[in-house]
C-alpha positions as CSV (number, residue, x, y, z in Angstrom):
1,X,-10.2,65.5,0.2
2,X,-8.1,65.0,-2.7
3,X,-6.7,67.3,-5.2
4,X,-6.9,67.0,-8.7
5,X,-3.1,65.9,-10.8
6,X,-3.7,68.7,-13.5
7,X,-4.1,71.4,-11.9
8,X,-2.9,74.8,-12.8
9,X,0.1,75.4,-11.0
10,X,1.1,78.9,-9.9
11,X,4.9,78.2,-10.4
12,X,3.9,78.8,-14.1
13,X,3.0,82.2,-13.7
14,X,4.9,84.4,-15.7
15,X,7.3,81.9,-16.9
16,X,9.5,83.3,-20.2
17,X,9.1,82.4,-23.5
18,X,10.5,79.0,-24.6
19,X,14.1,78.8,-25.5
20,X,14.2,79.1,-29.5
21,X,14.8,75.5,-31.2
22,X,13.0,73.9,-28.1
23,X,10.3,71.5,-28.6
24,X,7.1,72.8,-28.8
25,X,4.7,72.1,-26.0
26,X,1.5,70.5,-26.9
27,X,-0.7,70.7,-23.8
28,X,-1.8,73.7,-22.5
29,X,1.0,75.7,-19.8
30,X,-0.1,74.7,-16.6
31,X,-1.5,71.1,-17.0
32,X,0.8,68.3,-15.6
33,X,0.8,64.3,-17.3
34,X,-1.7,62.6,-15.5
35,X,-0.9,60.5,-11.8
36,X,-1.9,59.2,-8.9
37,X,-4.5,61.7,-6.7
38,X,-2.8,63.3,-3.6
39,X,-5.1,63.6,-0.7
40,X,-4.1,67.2,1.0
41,X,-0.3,67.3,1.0
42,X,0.3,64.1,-1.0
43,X,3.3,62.8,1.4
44,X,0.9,59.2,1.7
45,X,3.4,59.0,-1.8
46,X,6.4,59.8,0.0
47,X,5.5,56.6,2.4
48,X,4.4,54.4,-0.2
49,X,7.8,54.6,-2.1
50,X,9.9,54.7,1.5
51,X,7.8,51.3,1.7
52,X,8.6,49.5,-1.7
53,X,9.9,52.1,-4.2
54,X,10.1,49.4,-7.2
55,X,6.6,48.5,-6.8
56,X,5.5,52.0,-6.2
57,X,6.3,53.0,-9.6
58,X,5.7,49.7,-11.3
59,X,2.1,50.2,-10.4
60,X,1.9,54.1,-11.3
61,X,3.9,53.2,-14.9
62,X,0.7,50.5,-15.3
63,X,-2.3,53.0,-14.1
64,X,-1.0,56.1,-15.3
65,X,1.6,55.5,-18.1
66,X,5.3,56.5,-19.2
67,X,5.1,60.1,-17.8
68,X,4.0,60.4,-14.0
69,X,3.1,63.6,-12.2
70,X,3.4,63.3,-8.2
71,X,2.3,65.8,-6.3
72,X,3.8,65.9,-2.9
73,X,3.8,69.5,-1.4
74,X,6.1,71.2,-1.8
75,X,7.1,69.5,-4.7
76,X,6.4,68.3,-7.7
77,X,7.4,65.4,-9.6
78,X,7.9,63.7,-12.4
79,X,8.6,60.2,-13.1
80,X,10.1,59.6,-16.4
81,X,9.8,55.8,-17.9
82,X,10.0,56.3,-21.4
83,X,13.5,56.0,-23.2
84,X,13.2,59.0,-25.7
85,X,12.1,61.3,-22.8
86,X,14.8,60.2,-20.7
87,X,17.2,60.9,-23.3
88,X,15.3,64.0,-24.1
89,X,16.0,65.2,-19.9
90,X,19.2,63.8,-19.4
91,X,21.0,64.7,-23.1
92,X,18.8,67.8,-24.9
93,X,17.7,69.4,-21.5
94,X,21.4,68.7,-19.2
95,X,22.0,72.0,-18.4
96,X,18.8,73.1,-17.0
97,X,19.0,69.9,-14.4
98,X,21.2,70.1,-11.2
99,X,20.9,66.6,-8.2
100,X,18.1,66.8,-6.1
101,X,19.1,68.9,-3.1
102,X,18.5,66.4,-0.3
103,X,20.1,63.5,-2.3
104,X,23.5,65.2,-2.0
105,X,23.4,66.1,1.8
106,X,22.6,62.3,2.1
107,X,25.5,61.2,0.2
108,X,27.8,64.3,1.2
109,X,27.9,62.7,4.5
110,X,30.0,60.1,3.5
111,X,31.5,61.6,0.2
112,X,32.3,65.2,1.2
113,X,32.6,67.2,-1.4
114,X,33.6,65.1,-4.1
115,X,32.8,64.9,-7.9
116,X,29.4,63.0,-7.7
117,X,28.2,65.8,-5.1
118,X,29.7,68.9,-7.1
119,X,27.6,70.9,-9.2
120,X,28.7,73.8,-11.8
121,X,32.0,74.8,-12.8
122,X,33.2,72.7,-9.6
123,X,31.7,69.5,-10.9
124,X,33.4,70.4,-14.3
125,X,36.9,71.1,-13.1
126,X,36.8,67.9,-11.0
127,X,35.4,65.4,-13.9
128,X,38.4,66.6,-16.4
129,X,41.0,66.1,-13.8
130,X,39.3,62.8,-13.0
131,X,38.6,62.0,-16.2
132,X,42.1,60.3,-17.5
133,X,42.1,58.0,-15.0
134,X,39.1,56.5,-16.3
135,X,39.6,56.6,-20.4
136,X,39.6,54.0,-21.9
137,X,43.3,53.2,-22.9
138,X,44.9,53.2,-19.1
139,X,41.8,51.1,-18.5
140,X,42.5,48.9,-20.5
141,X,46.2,49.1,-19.3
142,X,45.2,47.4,-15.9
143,X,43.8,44.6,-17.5
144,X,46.7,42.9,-16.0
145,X,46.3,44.1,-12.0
146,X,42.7,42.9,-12.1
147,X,43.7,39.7,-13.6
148,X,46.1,39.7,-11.2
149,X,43.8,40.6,-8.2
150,X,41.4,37.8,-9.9
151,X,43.6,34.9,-9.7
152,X,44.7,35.8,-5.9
153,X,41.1,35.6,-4.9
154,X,39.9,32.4,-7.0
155,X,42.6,30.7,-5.6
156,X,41.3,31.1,-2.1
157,X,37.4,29.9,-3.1
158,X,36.0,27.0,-1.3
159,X,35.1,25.2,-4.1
160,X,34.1,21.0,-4.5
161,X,35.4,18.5,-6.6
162,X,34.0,18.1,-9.9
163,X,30.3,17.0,-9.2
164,X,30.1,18.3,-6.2
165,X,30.0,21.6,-5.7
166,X,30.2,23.4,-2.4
167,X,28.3,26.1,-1.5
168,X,29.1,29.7,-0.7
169,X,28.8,33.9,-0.2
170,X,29.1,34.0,-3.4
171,X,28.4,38.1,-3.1
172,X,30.6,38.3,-0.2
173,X,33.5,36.8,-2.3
174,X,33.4,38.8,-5.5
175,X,33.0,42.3,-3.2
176,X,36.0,41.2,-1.3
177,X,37.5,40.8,-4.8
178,X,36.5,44.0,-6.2
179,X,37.0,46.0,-3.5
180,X,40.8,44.6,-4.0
181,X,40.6,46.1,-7.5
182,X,40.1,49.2,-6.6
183,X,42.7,49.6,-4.0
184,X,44.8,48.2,-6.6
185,X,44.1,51.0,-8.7
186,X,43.6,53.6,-6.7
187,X,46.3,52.8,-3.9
188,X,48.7,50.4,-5.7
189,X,47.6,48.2,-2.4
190,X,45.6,45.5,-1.4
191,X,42.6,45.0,0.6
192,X,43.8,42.1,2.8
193,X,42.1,41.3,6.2
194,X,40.1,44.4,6.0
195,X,37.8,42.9,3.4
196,X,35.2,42.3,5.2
197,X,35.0,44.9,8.0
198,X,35.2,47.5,5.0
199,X,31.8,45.2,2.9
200,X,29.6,45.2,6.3
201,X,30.7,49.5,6.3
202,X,30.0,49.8,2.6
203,X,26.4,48.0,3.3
204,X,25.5,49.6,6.0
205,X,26.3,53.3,4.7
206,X,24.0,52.7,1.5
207,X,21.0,50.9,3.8
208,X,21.3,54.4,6.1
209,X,21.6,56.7,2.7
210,X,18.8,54.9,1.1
211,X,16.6,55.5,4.3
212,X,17.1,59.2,5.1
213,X,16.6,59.9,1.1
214,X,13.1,59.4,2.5
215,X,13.8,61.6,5.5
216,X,13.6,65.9,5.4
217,X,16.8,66.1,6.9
218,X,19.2,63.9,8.9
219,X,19.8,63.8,13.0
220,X,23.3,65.4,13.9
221,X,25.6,62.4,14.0
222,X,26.2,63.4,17.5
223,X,22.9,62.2,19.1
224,X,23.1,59.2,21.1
225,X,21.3,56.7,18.8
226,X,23.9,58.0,15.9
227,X,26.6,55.6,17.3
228,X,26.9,53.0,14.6
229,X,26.4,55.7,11.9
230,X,29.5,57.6,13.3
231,X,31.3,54.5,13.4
232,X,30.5,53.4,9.9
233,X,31.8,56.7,8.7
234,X,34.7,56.5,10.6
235,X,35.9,53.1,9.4
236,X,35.9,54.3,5.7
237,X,37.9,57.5,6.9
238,X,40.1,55.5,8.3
239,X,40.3,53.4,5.1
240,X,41.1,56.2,2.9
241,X,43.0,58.5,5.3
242,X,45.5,55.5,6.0
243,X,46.1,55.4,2.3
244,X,46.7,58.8,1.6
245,X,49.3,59.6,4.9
246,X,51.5,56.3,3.7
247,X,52.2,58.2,0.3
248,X,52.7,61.7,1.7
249,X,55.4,60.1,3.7
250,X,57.3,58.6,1.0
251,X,59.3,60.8,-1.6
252,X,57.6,62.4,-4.5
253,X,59.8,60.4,-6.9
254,X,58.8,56.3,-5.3
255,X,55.0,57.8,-5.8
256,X,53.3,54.7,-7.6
257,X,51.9,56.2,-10.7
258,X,48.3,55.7,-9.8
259,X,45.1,57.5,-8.9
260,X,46.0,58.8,-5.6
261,X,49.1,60.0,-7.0
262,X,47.4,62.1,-9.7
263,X,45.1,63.6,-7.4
264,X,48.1,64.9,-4.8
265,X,50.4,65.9,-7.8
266,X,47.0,68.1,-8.3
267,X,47.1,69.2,-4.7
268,X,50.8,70.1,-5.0
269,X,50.5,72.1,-8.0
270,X,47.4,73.8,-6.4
271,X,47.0,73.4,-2.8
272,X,44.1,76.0,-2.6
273,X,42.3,74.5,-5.1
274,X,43.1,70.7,-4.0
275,X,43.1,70.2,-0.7
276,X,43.6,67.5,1.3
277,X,40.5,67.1,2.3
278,X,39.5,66.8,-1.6
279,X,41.9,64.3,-2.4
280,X,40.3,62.1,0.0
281,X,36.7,63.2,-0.9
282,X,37.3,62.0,-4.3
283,X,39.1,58.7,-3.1
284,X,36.5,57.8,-1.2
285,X,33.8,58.3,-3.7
286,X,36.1,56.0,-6.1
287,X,36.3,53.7,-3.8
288,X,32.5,53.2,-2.7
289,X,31.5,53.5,-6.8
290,X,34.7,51.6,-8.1
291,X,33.7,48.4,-6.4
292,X,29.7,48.4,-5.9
293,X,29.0,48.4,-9.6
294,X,30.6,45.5,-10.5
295,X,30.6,43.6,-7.4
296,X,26.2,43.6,-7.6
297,X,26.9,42.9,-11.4
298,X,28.9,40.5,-11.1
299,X,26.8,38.4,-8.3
300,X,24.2,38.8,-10.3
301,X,25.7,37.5,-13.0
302,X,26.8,34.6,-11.3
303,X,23.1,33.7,-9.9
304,X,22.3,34.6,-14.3
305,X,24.9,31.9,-14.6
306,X,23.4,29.2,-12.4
307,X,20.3,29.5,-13.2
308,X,20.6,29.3,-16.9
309,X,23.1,26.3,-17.1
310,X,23.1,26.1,-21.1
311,X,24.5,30.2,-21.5
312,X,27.5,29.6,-19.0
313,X,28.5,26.5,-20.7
314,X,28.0,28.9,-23.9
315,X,30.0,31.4,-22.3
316,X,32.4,28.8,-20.6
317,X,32.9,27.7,-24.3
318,X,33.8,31.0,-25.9
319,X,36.3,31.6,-22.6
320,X,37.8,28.2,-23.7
321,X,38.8,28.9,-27.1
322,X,39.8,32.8,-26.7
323,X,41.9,32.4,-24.1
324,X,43.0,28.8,-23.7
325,X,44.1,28.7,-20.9
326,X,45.3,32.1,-20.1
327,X,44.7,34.9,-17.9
328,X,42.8,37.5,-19.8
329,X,44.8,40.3,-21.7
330,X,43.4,43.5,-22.9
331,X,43.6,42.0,-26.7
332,X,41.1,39.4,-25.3
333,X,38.4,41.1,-23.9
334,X,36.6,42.3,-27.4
335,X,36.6,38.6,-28.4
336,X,34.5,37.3,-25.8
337,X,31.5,38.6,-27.2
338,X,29.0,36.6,-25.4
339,X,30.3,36.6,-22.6
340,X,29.5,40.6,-22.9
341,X,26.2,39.6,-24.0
342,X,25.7,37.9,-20.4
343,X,26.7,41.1,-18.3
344,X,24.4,43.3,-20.3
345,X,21.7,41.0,-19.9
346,X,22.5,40.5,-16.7
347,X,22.6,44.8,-15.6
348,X,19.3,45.1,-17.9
349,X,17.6,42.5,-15.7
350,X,19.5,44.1,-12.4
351,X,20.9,47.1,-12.8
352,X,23.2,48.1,-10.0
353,X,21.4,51.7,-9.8
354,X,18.1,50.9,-10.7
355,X,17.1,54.6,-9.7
356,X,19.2,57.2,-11.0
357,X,19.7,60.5,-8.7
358,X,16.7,62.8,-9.3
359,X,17.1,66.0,-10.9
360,X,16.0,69.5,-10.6
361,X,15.0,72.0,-13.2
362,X,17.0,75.0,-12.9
363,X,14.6,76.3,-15.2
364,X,10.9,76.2,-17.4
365,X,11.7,73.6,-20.1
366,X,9.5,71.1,-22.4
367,X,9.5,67.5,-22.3
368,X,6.9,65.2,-23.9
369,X,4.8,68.1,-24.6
370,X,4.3,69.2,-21.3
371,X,5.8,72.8,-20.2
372,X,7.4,71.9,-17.2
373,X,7.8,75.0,-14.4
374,X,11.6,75.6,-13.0
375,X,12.2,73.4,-9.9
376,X,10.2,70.6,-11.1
377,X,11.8,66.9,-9.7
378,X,12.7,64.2,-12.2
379,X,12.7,60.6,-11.0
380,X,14.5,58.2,-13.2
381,X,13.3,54.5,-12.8
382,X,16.2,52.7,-14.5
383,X,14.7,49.9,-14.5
384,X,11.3,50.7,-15.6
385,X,13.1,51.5,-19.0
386,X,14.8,47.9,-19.1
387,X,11.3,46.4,-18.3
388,X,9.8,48.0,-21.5
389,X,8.0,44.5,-23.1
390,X,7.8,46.3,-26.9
391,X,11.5,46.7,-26.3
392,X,12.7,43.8,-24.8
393,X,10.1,40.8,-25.1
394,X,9.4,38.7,-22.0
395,X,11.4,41.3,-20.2
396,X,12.3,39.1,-17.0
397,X,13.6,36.1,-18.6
398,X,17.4,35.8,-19.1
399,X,18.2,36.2,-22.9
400,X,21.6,37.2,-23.9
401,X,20.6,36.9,-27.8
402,X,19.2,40.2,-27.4
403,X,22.8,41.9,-27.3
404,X,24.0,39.8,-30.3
405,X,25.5,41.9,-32.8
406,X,22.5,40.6,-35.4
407,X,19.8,41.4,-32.9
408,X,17.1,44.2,-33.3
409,X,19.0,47.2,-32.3
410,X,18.3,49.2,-29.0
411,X,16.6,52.4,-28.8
412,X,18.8,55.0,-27.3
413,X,17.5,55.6,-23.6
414,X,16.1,52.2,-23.5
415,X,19.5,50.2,-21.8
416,X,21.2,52.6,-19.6
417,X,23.1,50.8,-16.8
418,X,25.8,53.6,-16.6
419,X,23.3,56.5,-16.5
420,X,23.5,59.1,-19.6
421,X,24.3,62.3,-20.5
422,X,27.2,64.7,-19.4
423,X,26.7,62.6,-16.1
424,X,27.4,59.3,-16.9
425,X,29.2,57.1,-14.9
426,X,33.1,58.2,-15.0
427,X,34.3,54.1,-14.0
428,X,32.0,52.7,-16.9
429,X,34.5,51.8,-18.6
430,X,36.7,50.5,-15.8
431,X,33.6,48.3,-14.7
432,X,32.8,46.8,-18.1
433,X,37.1,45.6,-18.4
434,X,36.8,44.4,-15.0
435,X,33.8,42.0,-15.1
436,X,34.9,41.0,-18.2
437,X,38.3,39.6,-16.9
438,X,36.5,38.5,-13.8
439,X,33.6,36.6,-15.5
440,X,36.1,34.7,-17.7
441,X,38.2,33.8,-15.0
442,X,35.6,32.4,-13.2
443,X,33.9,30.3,-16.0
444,X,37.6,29.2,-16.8
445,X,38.1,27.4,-13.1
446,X,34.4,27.0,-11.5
447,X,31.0,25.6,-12.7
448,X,28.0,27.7,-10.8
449,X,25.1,25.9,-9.8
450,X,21.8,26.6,-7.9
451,X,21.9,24.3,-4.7
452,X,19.0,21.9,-4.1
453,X,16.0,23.9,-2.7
454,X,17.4,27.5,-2.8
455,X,15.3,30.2,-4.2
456,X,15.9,33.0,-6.4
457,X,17.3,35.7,-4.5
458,X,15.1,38.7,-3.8
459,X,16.5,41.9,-5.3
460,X,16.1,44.7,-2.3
461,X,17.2,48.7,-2.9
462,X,19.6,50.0,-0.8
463,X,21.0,52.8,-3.3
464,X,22.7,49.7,-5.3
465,X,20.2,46.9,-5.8
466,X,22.1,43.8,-3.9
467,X,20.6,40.1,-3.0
468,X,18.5,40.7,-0.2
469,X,19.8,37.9,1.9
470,X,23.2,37.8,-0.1
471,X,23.6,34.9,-2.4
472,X,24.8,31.1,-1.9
473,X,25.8,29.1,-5.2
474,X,27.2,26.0,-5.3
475,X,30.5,26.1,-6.9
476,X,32.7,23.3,-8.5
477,X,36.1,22.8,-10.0
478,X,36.6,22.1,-13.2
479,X,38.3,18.8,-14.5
């Protein structure tokens, strides 16, 4: 027994007029976009996504088009894959959306109460306080540290001589380094030994997230089987709460003027308001965000690099006369415009959230045409939208050219590795200085090559979208 994917829902039921200046709907109320049928309660879609959730809505975007309707009682659910309707949700229709429910107990877990869980006036307050941290000019003021962090890490590479390059965790390496970056900036310390204990925790917290996203609610951490889940938690405490107890014990006046010290100058001012327990809520989440983007970006972009030998000798090239020779400044990074065209290419072909959080209407609103009831889910498949062939021809080949400032321009909604909306990702611009500076440092040093008989890493989801058995390149000094 199935049931049909336009039915007339009862949630519509006395539903208010439409908010003047809203578009106006051109299917009947009731009637949902067409999708896949959903025999009794539908959850047989539940498992098929917990299974593969990129092919899942590859094959729904083929069969039934941009605009999904899922029916899984209790929900429903929409999955959006056309740019002008994402931009239509996420930008026109922002404040009638709130994060799916179960999405943020998942991450709560780990991230408390922070600004990526808060909704409201909370979420507000925290973003502006945030907010300076992550503007563009002190950005671009810590050029320098990541340069710095950069150049401590390349030195340690394992790479071969010149023709004959040496292979390695190429993943591994450039988390390590990021993860330095952020401690940098959020700590004024350094990652050291704890590198790797802290990637296995990071890796292992987004593989449990992304698994009880699928899951009606979590076990208590205090059952038996929950041992490695407490101690994954309890290493990234540790992490952050070390940080945070070395400042308090030093005088307000040797405070480091970094992020941690913004956030307890906020506590002090307003203890009520900012306590402890938020500063290292939102520390954490800047920690786990800060690094993840551009550490999957960036190995990415390294296997983007290897593969396509001609574009990073391009982009080796354009490194070579900006900078020759030097480590990157701030001044530098607008000038290497191709090697910007790399990363973008390289976050369209893999972005590092392919799926962005669903949303809930808090509300009846219109979108495509169809009057959509309050409560209705909104799945955003990132990369469904950087797929889009009439967009971007031969979408999974690696072509640069199509971020050159003379190419076709972009639709809005159609490139979106940072999210949109009054959501976006706070450390965007923080990620797009730091892979900048990294990149070029690594093209000035290394050549990256694909060693004999290794195959093209297979992209799995775990929240971030990571090489599923991380990634070996071989790696070279230059001359």
């Amino acid at each position: 027994m199935t049931t049909s994917t336009s039915p007339q829902c009862p949630f519509h039921g006395g539903q208010p007029p439409r908010p003047p200046g809203e578009t106006p709907a051109s299917h009947p109320r009731g009637a949902w976009p067409p999708g896949p049928p959903s025999p009794i309660t539908g959850w047989s879609h539940l498992a098929r996504m917990a299974r593969d959730l990129p092919a899942a809505l590859r094959a729904w975007q083929a069969q039934y088009g941009d605009l999904v309707h899922l029916r899984m009682w209790p929900e429903h659910e929409l999955v959006v894959a056309s740019p002008a309707l994402v931009r239509e949700l996420l930008v026109n229709h922002h404040d009638a959306l709130v994060r799916w429910e179960r999405g943020i107990q998942v991450f709560s877990q780990v991230q408390g109460n922070s600004v990526l869980i808060a909704e409201g006036a909370a979420w507000s307050t925290k973003r502006q306080a945030l907010q300076p941290e992550f503007a563009p000019r002190p950005v671009k003021a810590f050029v320098g540290t990541i340069a710095a962090a950069a150049a401590r890490a390349l030195d340690d590479w394992s790479a071969g001589a010149p023709g004959q390059p040496q292979a390695q965790r190429i993943d591994s390496a450039l988390t390590a380094l990021t993860m330095d970056v952020i401690m940098r900036m959020m700590f004024s310390s350094e990652i050291g030994a704890e590198a790797r204990t802290a990637e296995r925790a990071v890796h292992e917290a987004l593989a449990m997230a992304n698994r009880e996203m699928f899951w009606p609610a979590s076990w208590p951490d205090w059952m038996p089987w929950q041992g490695r889940k407490r101690a994954v938690k309890a290493a990234l405490a540790e992490l952050v709460a070390r940080q945070v107890e070395a400042r308090l014990a030093l005088p307000v006046a040797a405070w480091p003027a970094d992020m941690l010290a913004r956030l307890l100058q906020l506590h002090l001012l307003d203890p009520a308001a900012w306590p402890l327990a938020a500063v290292c809520d939102e520390c954490m989440t800047a920690f786990l965000a800060g690094h993840e983007t551009a550490a999957v970006t960036l190995a990415w972009w390294a296997w983007c690099m290897a593969a396509n030998p001609a574009a990073q000798e391009t982009a080796r090239r354009e490194a070579d006369a900006v900078l020759e020779g030097r480590t990157p400044s701030e001044a530098d990074l607008p000038r290497l415009g191709y090697l910007a065209q790399t990363l973008n290419e390289t976050m369209r072909l893999y972005p590092a959230a392919p799926i962005l959080m669903s949303r809930r209407s808090t509300r009846e609103i219109v979108l495509g045409g169809w009057t959509v009831p309050k409560r209705t889910m909104f799945m955003i498949p990132v990369f469904l939208l950087h797929e889009d062939a009439e967009i971007f021809p031969e979408p999974h080949a690696f072509r640069p050219e199509r971020f050159a400032p003379d190419a076709p321009a972009i639709p809005r909604g159609a490139f979106m590795p940072f999210g949109a909306g009054p959501r976006v990702c706070l450390g965007q611009h923080l990620a797009l200085a730091e892979m900048t500076t990294i990149a070029a440092m690594v093209l000035q040093r290394f050549v990256l090559t694909v060693p004999e008989g290794e195959e093209a890493p297979e992209p799995v989801l775990n929240i971030s979208l990571r090489p599923k058995d991380g990634l070996r390149l071989g790696v070279e000094r230059r001359p």
